[in-house]
KOLGUKE-614183 format. One record per residue: residue number from 1; residue in three letters; x negated, y negated, z negated of N, C-alpha, C in turn. Coordinates in Angstrom, 3 decimals. Layout:
BEGIN
vexse, drenba, n.xx, n.yy, n.zz, ca.xx, ca.yy, ca.zz, c.xx, c.yy, c.zz
NUM, ALA, X, Y, Z, X, Y, Z, X, Y, Z
...
This chain:
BEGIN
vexse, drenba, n.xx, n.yy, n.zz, ca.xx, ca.yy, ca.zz, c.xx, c.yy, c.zz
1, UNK, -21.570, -5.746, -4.913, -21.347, -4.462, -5.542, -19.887, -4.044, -5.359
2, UNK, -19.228, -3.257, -4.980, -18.423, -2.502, -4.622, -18.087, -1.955, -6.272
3, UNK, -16.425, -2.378, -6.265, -16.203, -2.080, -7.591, -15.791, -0.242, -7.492
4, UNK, -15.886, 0.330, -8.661, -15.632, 1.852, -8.516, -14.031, 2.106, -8.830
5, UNK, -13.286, 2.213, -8.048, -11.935, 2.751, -8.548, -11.756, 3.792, -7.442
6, UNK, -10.350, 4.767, -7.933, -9.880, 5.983, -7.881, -9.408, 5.378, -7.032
7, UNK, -8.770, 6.059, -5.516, -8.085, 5.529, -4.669, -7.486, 6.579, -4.188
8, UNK, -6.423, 6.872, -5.069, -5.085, 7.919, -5.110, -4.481, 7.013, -5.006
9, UNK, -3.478, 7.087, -4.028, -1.779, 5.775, -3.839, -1.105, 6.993, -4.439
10, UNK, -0.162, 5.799, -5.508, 0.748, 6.771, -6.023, 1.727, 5.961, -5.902
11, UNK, 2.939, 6.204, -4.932, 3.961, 5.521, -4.692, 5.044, 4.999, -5.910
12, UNK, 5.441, 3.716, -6.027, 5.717, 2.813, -6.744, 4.918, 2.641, -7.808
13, UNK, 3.630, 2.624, -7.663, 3.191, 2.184, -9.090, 2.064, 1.666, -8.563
14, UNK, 0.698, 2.082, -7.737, -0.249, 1.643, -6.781, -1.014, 2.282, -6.417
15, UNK, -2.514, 1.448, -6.711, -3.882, 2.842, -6.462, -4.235, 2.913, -7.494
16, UNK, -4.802, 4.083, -8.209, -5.795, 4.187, -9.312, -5.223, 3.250, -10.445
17, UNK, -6.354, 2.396, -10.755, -6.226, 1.307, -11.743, -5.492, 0.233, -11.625
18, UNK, -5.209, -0.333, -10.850, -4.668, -0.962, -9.852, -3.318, -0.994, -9.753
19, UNK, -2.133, -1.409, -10.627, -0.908, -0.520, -11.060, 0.141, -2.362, -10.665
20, UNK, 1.035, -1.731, -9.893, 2.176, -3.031, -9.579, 2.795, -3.977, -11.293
21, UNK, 2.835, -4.948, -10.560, 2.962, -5.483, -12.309, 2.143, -6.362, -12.878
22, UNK, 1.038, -5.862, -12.456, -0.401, -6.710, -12.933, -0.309, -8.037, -12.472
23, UNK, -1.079, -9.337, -13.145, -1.523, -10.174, -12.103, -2.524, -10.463, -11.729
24, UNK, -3.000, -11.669, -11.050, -3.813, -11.825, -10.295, -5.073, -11.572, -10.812
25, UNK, -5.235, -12.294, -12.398, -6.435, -12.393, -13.008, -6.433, -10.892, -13.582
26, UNK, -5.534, -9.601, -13.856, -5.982, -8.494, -14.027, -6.198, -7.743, -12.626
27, UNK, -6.209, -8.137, -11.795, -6.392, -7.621, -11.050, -7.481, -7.986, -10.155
28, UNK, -8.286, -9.181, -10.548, -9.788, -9.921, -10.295, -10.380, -9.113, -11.183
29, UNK, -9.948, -8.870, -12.481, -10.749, -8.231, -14.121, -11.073, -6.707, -13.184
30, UNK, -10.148, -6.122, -12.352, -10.567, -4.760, -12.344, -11.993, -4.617, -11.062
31, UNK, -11.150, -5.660, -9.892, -12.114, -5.351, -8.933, -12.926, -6.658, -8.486
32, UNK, -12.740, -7.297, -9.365, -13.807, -8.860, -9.064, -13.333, -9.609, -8.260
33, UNK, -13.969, -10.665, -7.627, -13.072, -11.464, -6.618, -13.338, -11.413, -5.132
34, UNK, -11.500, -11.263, -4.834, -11.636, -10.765, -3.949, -12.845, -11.806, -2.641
35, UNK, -13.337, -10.685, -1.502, -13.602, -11.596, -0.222, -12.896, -12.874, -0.019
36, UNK, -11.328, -12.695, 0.495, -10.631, -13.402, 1.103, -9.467, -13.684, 0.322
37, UNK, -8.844, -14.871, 0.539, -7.400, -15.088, -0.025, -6.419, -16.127, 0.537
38, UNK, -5.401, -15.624, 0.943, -4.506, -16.106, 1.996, -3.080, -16.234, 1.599
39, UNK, -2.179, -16.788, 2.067, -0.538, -17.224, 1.753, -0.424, -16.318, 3.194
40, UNK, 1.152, -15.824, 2.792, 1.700, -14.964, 3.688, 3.319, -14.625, 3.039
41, UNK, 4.204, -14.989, 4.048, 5.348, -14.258, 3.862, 5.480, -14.193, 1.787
42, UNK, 5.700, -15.551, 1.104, 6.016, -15.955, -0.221, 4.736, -14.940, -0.692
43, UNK, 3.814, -14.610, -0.450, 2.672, -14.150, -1.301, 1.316, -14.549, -1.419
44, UNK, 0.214, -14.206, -2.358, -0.646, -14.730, -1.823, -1.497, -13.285, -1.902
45, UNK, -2.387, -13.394, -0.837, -3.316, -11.814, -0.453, -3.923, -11.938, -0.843
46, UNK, -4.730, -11.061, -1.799, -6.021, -10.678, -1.760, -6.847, -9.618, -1.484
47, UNK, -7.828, -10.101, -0.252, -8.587, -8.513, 0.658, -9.791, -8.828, -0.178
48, UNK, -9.793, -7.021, -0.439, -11.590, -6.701, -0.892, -11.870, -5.841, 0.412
49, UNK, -12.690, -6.353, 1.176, -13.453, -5.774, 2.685, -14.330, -4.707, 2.062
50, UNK, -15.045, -4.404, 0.892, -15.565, -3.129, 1.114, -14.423, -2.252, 0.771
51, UNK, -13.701, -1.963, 0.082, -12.567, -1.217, -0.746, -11.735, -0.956, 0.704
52, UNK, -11.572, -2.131, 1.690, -10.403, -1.923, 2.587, -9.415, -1.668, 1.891
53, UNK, -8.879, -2.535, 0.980, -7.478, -2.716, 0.630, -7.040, -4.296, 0.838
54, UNK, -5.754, -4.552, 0.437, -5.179, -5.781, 0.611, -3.867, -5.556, -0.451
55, UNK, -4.054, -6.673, -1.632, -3.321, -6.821, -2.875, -2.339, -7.860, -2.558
56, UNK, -1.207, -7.974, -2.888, -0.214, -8.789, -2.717, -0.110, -9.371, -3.827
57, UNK, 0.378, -10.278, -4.481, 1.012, -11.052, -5.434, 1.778, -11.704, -5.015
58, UNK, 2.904, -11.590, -5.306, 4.294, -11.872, -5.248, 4.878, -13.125, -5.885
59, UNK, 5.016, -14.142, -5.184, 5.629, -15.376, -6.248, 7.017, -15.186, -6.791
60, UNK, 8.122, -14.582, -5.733, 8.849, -13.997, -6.194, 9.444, -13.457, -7.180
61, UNK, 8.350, -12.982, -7.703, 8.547, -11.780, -8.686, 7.304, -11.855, -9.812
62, UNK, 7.411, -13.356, -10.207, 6.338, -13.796, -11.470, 5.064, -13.973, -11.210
63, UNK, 5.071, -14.132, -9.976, 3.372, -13.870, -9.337, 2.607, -12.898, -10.144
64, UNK, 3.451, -11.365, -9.626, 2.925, -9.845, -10.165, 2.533, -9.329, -8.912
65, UNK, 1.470, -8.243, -9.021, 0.951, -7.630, -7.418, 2.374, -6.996, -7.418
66, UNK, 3.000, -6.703, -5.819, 3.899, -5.889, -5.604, 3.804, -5.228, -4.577
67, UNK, 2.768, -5.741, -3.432, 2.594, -4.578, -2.611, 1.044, -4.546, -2.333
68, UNK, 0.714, -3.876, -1.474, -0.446, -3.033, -1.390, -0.784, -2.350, 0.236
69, UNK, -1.683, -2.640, 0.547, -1.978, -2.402, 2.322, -3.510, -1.347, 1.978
70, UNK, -3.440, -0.150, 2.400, -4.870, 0.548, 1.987, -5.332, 0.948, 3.406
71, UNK, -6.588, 0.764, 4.107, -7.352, 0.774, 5.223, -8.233, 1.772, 4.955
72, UNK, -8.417, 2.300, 4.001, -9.693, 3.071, 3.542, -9.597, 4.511, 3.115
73, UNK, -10.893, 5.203, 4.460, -10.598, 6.086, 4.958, -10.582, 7.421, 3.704
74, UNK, -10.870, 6.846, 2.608, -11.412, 8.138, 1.594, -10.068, 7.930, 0.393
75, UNK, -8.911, 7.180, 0.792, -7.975, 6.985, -0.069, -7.418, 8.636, 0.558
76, UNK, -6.574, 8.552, -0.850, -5.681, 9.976, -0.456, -4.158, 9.269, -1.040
77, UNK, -3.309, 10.101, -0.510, -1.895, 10.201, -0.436, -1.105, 11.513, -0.655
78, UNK, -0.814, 11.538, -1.716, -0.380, 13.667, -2.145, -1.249, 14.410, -2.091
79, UNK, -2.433, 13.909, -2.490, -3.895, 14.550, -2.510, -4.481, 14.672, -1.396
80, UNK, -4.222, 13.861, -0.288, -4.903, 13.976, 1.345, -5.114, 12.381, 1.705
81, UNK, -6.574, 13.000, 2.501, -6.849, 11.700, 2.816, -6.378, 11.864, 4.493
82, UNK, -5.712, 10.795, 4.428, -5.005, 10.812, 6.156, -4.829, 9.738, 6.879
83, UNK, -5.704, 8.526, 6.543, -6.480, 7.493, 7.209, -7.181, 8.127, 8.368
84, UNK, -6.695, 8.209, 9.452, -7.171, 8.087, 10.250, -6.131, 9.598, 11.570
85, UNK, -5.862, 9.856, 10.600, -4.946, 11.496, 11.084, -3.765, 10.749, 12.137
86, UNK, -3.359, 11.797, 12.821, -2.568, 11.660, 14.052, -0.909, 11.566, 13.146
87, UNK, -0.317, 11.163, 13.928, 1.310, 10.653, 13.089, 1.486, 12.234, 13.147
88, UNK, 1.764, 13.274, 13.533, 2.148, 14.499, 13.606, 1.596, 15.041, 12.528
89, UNK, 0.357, 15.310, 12.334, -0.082, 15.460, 10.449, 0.244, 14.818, 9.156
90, UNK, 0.544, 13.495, 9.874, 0.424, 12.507, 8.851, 1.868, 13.296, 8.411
91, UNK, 2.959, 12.723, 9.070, 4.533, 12.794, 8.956, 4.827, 14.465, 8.344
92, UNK, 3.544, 15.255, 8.769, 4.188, 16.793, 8.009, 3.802, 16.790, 7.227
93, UNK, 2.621, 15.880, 6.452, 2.468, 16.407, 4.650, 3.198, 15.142, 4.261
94, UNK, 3.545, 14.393, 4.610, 4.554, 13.268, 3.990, 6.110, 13.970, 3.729
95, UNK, 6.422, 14.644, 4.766, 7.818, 15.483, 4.733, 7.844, 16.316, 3.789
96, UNK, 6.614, 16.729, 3.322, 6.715, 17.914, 2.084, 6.797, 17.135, 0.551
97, UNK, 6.501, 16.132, 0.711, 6.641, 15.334, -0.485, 7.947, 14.423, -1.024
98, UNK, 8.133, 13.868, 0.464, 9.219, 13.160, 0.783, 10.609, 13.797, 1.774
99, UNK, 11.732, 13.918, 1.327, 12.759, 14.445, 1.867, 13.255, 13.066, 3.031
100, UNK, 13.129, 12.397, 2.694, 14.123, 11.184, 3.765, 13.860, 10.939, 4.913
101, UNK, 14.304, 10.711, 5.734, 13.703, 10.500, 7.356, 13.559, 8.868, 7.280
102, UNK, 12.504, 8.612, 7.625, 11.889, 7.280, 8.161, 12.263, 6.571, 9.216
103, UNK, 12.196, 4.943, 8.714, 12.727, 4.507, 9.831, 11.424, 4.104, 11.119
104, UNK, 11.558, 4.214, 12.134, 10.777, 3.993, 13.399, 10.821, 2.868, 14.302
105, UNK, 9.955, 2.175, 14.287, 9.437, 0.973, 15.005, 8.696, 1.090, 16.031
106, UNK, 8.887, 0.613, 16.878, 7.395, 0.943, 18.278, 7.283, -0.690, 18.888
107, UNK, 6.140, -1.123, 18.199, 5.459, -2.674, 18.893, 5.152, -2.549, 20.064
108, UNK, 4.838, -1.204, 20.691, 3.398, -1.023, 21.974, 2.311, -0.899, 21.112
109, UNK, 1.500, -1.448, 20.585, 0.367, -1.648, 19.959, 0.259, -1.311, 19.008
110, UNK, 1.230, -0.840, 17.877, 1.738, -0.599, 16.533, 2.688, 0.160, 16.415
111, UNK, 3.116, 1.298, 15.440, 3.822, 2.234, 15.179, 3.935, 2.171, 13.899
112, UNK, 5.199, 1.773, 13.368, 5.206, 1.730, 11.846, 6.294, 3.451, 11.741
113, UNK, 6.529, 3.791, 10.507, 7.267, 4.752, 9.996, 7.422, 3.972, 8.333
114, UNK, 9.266, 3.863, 8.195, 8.968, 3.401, 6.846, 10.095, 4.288, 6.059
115, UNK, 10.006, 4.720, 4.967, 10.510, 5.258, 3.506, 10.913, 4.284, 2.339
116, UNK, 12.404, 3.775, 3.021, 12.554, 2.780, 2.465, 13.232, 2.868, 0.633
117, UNK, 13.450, 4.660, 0.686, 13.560, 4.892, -0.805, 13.050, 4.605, -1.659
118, UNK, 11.375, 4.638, -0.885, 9.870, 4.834, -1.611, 9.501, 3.655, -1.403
119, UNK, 9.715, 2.639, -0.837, 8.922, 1.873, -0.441, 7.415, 2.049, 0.704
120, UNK, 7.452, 2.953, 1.218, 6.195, 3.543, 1.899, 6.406, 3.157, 3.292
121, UNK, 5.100, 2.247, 3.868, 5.479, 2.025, 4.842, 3.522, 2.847, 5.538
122, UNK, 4.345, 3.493, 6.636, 3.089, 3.998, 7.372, 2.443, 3.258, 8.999
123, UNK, 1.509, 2.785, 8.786, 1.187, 2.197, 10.165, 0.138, 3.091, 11.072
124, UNK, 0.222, 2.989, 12.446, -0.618, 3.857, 13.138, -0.635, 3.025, 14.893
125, UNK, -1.930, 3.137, 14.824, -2.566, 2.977, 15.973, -3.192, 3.701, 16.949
126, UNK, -2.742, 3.812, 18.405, -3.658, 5.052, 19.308, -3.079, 6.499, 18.739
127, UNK, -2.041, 6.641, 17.956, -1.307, 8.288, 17.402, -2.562, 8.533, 16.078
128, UNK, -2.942, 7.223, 15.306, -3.895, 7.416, 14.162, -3.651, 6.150, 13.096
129, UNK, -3.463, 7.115, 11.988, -2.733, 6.177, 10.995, -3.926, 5.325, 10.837
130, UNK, -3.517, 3.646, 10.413, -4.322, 3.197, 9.869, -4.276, 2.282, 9.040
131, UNK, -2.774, 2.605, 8.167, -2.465, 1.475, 7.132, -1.741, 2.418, 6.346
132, UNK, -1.711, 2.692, 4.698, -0.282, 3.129, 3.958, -0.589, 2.049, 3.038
133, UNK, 1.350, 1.449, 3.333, 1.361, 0.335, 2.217, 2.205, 0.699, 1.934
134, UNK, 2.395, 0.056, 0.499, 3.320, 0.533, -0.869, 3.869, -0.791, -1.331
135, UNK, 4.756, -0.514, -2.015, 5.543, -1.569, -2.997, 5.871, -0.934, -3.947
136, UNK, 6.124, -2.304, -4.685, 7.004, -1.821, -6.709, 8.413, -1.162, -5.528
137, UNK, 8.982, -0.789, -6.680, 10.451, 0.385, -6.139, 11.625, -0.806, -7.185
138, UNK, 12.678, -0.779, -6.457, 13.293, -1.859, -7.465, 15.039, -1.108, -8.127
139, UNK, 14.831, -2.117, -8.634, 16.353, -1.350, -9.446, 17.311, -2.300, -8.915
140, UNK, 18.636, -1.377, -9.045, 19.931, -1.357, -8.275, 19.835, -3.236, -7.928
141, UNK, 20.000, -4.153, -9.087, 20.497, -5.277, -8.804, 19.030, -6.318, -8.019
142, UNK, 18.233, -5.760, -7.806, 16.583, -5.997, -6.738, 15.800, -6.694, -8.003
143, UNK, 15.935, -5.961, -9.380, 14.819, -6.422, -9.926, 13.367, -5.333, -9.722
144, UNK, 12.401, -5.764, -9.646, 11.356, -4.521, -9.698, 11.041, -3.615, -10.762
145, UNK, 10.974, -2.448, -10.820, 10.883, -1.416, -11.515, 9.211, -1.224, -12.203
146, UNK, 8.897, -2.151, -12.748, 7.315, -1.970, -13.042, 7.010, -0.981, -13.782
147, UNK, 5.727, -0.266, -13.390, 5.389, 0.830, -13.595, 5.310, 0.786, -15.653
C-alpha cells in the first residue's frame, strides 16, 4: 500500500508531512517501512520505490532526516510539477522564486544545478530533470535550522 502524502517540497523544511528534524522511527510512523536501507556518505537512506523518494538520516546531526532526493513525477516545487521538464523550464520557474545563480556541474551523464543558499540541489538527465533534493538550511555556526 502506498502511503498517502502531499508531495509539495518546501525548501528547508521537506515534503508534505515529512518535515527535516524528524527521525527515523517518525518517519517509518508516517510512511511505513521503507523498501530499501543503505549507509552512504555518514547517513543512512531510506528509499520508498513507490513514493520515488529517498530520506536521509543524518548521524551527524542526531540521526535527524536532513536531506531528501524526490524522483516522483507528480511532486511539485513552487506549485509545479517539473520532474521530468527540460533544465530551461526548470531553471525559469526556479529563477522566479529564487534570486541566486546556481552552481553548475557537468558529469557527461549528469547535470547538477545547486542553490547553495537553499540548499536545493537540481539533477537532470538527457536536458530532463530528474532529481530535486533538499536539505535542513543551517545557521551561521553549521548547526541545522529545524523546521
Amino acid at each position: 500500500m502506498i502511503p498517502q502524502i502531499a508531495l509539495e517540497i518546501s525548501i528547508g523544511k521537506g515534503v508534505g508531512s515529512i518535515q527535516f528534524g524528524q527521525d527515523e522511527q517518525q518517519i517509518i510512523n508516517l510512511l511505513g517501512r521503507p523498501d530499501k536501507i543503505y549507509e552512504s556518505a555518514g547517513s543512512k537512506r531510506l528509499q520508498y520505490f513507490d513514493l520515488l523518494i529517498e530520506v536521509a538520516i543524518e548521524f551527524e546531526y542526531e540521526n535527524k532526516f536532513g536531506w531528501l532526493e524526490v524522483q516522483n513525477p507528480d511532486a511539485t516545487l513552487f506549485g509545479q510539477k517539473l520532474i521530468g521538464a527540460s533544465v530551461e523550464k526548470v531553471l525559469s520557474v526556479v529563477s522566479t522564486e529564487i534570486a541566486d545563480r546556481p552552481k553548475h556541474d557537468d558529469y557527461g551523464h549528469l547535470e547538477t544545478y545547486f542553490y547553495e543558499n537553499q540548499w536545493l540541489e537540481l539533477q537532470f538527465a538527457m536536458n530532463r530533470l530528474i532529481s530535486i533534493n533538499i536539505g535542513v538550511l543551517f545557521i551561521d555556526d553549521n548547526r541545522p535550522d529545524w523546521p
